[in-house]
N, C-alpha and C positions, 0 to 999 in steps of 0.2 A: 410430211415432215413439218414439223415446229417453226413460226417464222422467228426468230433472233432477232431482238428489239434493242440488247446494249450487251456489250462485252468489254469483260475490267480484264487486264494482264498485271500480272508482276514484274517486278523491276527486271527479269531474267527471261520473259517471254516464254515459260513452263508454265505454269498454273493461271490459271485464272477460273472465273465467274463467269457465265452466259446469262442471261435474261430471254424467256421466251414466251410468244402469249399461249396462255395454256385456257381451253374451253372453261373450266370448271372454278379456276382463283383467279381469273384473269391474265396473270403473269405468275414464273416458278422461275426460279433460279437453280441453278448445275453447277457445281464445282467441277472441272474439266483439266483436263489435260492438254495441252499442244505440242504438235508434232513440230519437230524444230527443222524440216526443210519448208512447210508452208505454214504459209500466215498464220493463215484461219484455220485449218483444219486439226479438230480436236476431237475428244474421246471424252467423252461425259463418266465422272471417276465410279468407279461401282452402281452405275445406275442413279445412281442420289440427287434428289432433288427436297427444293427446300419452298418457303412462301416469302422468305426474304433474302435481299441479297445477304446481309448482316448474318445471318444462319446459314448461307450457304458458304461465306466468308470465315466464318468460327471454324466450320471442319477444316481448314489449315491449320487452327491453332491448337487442335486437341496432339495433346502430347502421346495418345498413342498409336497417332496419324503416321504411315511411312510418307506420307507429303505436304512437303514444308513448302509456304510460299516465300520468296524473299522480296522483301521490304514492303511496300507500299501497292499495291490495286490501282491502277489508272483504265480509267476508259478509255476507249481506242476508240478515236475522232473525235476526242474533247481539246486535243494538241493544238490543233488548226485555230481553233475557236479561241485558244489562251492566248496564243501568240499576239491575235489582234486587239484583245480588248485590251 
């Protein structure tokens, strides 16, 4: 298994981005799915992987996507970190 380096959520905690280091580009971004009784546990959408978060981010935006993110991407454990600085 892939180890997962950063993961972005949507305002709604469905959709988001995973980051993971990948042998070959280093790291590969997943646009993902989240099961809504646990946290963490998601479903990588049709297989798809991309070289950038920003590309794996766009396939929310393509209009003949059945999955919409809603609003904004935040990383999950960057919270803690705002609140102090």
């Amino acid at each position: 298994m892939k180890q997962v380096v950063a993961m972005w959520k949507d305002e709604k905690n469905n959709l988001g981005v995973i980051e993971v280091k990948d042998h070959i580009f280093g790291s590969s971004f997943h646009p993902v799915a989240f099961n809504s009784g646990q946290p963490y546990e998601y479903e990588i959408i049709n297989n798809l992987w991309y070289t950038t978060y920003h590309g794996a981010r766009q396939f929310f935006r393509s209009k003949t996507n059945t999955y919409k993110g809603n609003g904004r991407m935040r990383k999950i454990g960057q919270e803690k970190e705002q609140e102090i600085c």
